[in-house]
C-alpha positions in Angstrom: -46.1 63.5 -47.8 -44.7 60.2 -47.5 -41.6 59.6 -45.5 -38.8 58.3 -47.0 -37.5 54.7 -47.2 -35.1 53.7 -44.9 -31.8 52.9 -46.6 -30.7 49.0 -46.3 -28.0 46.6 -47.5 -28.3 44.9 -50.5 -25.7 42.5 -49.3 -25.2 40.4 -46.5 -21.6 39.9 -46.1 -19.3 41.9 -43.6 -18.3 45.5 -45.3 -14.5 44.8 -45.2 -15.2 41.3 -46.8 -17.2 43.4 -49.5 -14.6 45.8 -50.1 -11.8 43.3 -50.3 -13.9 41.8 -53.1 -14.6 44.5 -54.9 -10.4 45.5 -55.5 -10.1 41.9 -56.6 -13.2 41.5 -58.9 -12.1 45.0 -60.3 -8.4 43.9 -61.1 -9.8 40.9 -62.8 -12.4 42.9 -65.0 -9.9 45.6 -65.8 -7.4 42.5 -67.3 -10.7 41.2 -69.6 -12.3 44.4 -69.6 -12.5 44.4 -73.9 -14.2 41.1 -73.9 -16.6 42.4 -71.1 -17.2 45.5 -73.3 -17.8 43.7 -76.4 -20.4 41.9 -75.4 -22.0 45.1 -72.9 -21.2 48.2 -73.3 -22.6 49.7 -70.6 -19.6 48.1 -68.7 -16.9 50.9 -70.9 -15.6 53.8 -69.1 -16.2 55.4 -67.2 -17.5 52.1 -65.3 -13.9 51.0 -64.5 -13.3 54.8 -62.9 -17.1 54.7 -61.7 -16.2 51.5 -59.7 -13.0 52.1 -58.2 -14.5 55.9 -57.1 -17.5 54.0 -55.3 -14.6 51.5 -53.8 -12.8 54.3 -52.4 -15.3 56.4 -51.4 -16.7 53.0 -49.3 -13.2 52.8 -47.6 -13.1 56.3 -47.1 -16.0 56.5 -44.3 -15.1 55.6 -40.7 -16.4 51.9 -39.9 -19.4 52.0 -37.3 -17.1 51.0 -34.1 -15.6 54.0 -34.5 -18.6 55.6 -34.4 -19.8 54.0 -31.8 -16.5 54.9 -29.7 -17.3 58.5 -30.0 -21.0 58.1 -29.0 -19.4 55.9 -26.0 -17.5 58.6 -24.9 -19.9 61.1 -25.2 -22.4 58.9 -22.5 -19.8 58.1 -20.4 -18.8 61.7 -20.0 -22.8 62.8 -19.6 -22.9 59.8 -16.6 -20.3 61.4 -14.8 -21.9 64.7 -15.0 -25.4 63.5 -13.9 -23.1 61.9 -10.8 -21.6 65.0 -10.1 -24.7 66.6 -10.3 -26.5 63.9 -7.9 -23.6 64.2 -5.4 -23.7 68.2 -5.5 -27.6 68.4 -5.0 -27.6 65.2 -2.2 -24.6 68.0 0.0 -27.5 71.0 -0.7 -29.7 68.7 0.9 -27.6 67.8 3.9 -26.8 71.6 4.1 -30.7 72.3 4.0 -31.4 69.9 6.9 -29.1 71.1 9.3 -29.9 74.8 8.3 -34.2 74.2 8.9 -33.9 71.1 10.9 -37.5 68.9 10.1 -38.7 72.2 8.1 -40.5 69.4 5.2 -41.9 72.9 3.8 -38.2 74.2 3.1 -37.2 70.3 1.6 -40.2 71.0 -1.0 -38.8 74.3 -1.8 -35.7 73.0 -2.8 -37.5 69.9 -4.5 -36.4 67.0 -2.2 -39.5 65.0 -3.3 -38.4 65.2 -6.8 -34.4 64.0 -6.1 -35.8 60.3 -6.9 -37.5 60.7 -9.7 -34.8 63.4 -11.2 -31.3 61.4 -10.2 -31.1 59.5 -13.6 -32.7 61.5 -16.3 -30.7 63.7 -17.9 -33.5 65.8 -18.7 -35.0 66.2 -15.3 -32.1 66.6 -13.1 -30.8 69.6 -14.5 -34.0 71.4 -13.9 -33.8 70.2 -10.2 -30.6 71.7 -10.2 -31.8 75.1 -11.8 -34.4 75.2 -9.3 -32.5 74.3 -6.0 -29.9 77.1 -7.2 -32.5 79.5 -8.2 -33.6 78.8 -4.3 -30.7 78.8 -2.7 -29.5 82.1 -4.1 -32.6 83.9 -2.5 -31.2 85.9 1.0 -33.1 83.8 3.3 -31.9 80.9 2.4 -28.2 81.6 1.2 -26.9 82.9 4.7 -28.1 79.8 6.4 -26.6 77.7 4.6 -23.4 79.7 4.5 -23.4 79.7 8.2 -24.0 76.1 8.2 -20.9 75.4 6.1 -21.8 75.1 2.4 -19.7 77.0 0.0 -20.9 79.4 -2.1 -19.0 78.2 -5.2 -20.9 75.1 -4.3 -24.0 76.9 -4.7 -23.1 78.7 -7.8 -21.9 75.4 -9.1 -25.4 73.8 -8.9 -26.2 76.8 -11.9 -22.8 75.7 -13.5 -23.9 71.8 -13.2 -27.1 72.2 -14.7 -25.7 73.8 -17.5 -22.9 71.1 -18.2 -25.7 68.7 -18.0 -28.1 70.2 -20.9 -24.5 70.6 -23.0 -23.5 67.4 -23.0 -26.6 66.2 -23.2 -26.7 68.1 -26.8 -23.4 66.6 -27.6 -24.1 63.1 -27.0 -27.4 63.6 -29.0 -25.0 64.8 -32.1 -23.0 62.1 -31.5 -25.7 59.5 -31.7 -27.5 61.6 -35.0 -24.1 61.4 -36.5 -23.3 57.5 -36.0 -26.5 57.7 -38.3 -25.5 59.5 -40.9 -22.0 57.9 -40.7 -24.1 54.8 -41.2 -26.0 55.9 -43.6 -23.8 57.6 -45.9 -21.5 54.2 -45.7 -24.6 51.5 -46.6 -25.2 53.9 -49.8 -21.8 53.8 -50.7 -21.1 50.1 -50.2 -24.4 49.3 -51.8 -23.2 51.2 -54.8 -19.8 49.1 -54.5 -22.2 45.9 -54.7 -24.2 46.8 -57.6 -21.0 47.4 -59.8 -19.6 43.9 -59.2 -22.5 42.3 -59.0 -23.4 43.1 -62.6 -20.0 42.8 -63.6 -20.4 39.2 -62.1 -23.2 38.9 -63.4 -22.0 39.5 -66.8 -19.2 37.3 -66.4 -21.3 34.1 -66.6 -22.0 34.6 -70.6 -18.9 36.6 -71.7 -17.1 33.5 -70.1 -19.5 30.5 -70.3 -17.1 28.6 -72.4 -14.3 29.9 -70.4 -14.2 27.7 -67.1 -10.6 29.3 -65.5 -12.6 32.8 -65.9 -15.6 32.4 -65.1 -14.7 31.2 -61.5 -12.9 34.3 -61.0 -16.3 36.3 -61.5 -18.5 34.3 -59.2 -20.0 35.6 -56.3 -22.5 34.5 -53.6 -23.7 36.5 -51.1 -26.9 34.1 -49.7 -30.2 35.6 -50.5 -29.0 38.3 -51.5 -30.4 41.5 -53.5 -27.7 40.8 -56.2 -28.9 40.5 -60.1 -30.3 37.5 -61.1 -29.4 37.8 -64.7 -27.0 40.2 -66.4 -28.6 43.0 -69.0 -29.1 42.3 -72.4 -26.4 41.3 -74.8 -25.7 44.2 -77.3 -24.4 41.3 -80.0 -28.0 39.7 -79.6 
């Protein structure tokens, strides 16, 4: 099967400036709407009710810095938990050393070697976490490093840390699939917004070729943009 097409603007101008357009283009249509109809009348209702919808529906959908906040928070808050896991496995370690002083064996067991390689990914860490608590839990290994001076809410926390890790993790990934659909969901409607005025615009330039006052209040440039190049057919032709 083939996948599908990625969705795109068929404008280049800012959303907001597009938008603002369209509730001024639609004012002016809806004042000359019967001579609009009378030559097309594809442009009767329900376009008028068709456009405004697609205006409002545009408006309607959170602008992408907003999305983008969330998403921001979302990292920022997974950061501090990969730091607060770091710091927490970095103490098990210090705990580990003074309980088998130059015991490398024991550092492997708790997966020293792997702290480098594990301290920034999200996806590694919390499984060095897992493991060091999964460790440090055993008998042998708990009451020396209990008599040493490590908590044991600080080893149940490494559990607890790995956990919070992998969550947020999930959340920042939601946060980041939903920025897309957020962005999606807003070029469709926006594109829709374009297509109305544009053909309304484009309309414009024979309903008022004679009509110079008019036809200045329909034109619209958008560079190279996807716009219509002609309007439809005349119905009167």
């Amino acid at each position: 099967m083939q996948r599908p097409e990625i969705v795109t603007r068929n404008f280049h101008k800012p959303d907001e400036e597009v938008l603002q357009q369209s509730d001024v283009k639609l004012a002016s249509f809806i004042e000359n709407k019967s001579q609009f109809v009378d030559r097309f009348t594809q442009l009767a209702d329900p376009f008028t009710t068709e456009w405004a919808a697609a205006t409002t529906t545009a408006r309607s959908i959170a602008p992408d810095y907003a999305s983008l906040a969330s998403q921001s928070s979302e990292t920022d808050a997974l950061k501090a938990l990969i730091n607060q896991g770091c710091n927490l496995f970095q103490t098990l370690i210090l705990y580990v050393r003074l309980a088998f002083p130059d015991d490398a064996s024991v550092l492997r067991v708790f997966g020293q070697p792997q702290y480098d390689a594990a301290r920034k990914s999200q996806l590694k860490l919390p499984k060095l976490l897992q493991n060091a608590f999964n460790e440090a839990s055993k008998p042998e290994y708990k009451a020396a490093l209990i008599a040493k001076g490590m908590k044991e809410a600080e080893i149940a926390l490494l559990k607890t840390m790995a956990d919070s890790i992998v969550n947020q993790g999930l959340v920042q990934e939601k946060a980041m699939n939903n920025r897309s659909l957020d962005a999606n969901k807003r070029i469709v409607a926006l594109n829709m917004v374009w297509e109305k005025m544009s053909l309304v615009c484009q309309c414009a330039k024979l309903v008022f070729q004679n009509d110079a006052t008019r036809y200045n209040l329909f034109l619209l440039s958008d560079g190279d943009s996807n716009a219509p190049t002609s309007p439809p057919p005349d119905n009167n032709q």
